[in-house]
C-alpha positions in Angstrom: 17.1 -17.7 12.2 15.6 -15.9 15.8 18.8 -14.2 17.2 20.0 -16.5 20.1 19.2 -15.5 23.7 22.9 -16.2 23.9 23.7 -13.2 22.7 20.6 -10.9 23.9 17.9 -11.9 21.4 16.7 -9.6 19.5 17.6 -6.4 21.5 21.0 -7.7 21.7 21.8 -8.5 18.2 20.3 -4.6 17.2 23.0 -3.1 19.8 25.9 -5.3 18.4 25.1 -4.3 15.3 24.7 -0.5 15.9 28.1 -0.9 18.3 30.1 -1.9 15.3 28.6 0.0 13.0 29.5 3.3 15.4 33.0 1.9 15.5 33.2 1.8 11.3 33.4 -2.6 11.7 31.4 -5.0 9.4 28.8 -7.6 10.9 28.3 -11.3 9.3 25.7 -13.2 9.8 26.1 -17.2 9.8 23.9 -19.5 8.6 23.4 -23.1 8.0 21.9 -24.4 4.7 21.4 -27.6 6.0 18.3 -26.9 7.4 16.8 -26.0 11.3 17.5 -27.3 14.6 14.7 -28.7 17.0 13.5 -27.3 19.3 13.0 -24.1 16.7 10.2 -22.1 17.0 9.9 -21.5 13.4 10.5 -24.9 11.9 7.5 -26.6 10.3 6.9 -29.7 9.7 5.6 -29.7 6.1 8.6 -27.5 5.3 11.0 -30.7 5.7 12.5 -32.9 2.4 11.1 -36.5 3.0 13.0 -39.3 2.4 10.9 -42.6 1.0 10.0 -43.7 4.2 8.4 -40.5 4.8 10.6 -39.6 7.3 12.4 -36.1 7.7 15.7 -35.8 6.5 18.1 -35.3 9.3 21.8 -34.1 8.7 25.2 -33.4 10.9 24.3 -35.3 14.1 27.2 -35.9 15.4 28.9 -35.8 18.8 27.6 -32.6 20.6 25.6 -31.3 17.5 21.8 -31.2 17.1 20.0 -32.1 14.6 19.4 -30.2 11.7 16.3 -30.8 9.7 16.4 -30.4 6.0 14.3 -27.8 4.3 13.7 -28.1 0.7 14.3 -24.5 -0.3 11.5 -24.8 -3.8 9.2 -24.5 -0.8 7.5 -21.0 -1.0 7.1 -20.9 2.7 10.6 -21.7 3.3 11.9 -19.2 0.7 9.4 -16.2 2.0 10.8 -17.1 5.7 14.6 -17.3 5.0 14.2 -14.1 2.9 12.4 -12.2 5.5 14.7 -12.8 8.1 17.7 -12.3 5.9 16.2 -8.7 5.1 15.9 -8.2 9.1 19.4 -9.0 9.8 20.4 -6.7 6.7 18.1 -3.5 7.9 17.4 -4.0 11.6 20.6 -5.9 13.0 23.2 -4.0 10.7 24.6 -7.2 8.6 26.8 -6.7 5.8 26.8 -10.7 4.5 26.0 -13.9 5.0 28.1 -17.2 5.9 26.4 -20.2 4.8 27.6 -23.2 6.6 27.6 -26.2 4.6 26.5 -23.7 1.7 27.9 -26.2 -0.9 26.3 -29.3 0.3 23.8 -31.6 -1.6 20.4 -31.2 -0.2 18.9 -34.5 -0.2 15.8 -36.0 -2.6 12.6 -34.7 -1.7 10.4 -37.9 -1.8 7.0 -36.1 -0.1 4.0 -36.9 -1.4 3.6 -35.1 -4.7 0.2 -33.7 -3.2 1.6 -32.0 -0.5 4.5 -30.1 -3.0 2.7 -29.3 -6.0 6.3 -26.3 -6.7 8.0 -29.7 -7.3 7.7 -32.7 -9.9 10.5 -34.5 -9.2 12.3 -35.3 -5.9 15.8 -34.4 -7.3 14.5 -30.6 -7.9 15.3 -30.3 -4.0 19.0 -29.7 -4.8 18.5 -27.3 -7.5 16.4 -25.2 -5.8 18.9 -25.0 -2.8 21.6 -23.1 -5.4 18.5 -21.4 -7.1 17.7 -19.8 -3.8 21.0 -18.6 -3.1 20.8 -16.8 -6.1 17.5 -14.9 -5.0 19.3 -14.2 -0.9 22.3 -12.8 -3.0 19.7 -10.2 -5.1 17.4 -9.7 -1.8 20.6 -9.0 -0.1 21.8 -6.7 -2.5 18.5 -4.9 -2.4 18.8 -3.8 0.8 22.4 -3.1 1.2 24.5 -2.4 -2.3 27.4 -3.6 -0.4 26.3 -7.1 0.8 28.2 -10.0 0.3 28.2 -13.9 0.8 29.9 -16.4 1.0 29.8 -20.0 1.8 32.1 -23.4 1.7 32.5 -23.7 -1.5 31.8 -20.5 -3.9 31.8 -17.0 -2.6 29.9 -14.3 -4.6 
């Protein structure tokens, strides 16, 4: 979610975004829903749907890609982070919508220990939450900016 250093960080995503904006353009934003890469700063490790072997659920490794790590979106960490920095790129980076890559795609079982995810009762809730979350980013969004749209692979709103 951190702006890339690719493209100036932070203080380079704020000048794109005030660049087009001064030339009348629109700014998207894309996302994965899949999940974080490693090495991300943010990513945290109790934030990540478990298979039953305990292990994280990884997703589109292949060829050149990293590894994304699942994140079960019921999570209230997960949901206050995604939200937060989907505000920033709204109000501070000038973003009129959102891409969601793979914004269609199951989200795996969450099989952690019901202990440690006491939001969720059953490991199949991991999938629900994932389209119930894109409901709240489309009414977040739409609180900051009346105009905001998103869109993913399979249903745009």
């Amino acid at each position: 979610m951190r702006p890339s250093p690719h493209v100036g960080g932070d203080a380079g995503l704020r000048r794109l975004g005030a660049a087009v904006k001064a030339f009348g353009g629109r700014m998207y934003a894309h996302f994965t829903y899949l999940g974080l890469q490693q090495p991300s700063l943010d990513l945290r490790e109790h934030w990540q749907i478990r298979g039953e072997d305990g292990r994280p659920y990884e997703s589109f490794h292949i060829g050149s890609y990293d590894m994304y790590h699942a994140v079960n979106f019921n999570h209230p960490e997960v949901q206050a982070y995604f939200l937060e920095w989907i505000r920033r790129y709204i109000r501070d980076y000038h973003v009129d919508g959102l891409f969601w890559d793979c914004g269609g795609s199951p989200l795996a079982p969450d099989f952690s220990p019901p202990e440690t995810r006491p939001f969720q009762r059953f490991p199949s809730e991991s999938m629900v939450g994932g389209l119930r979350f894109l409901e709240w980013v489309m009414h977040v969004g739409r609180e900051c900016s009346p105009d905001f749209f998103m869109w993913h692979e399979c249903f745009s709103q």
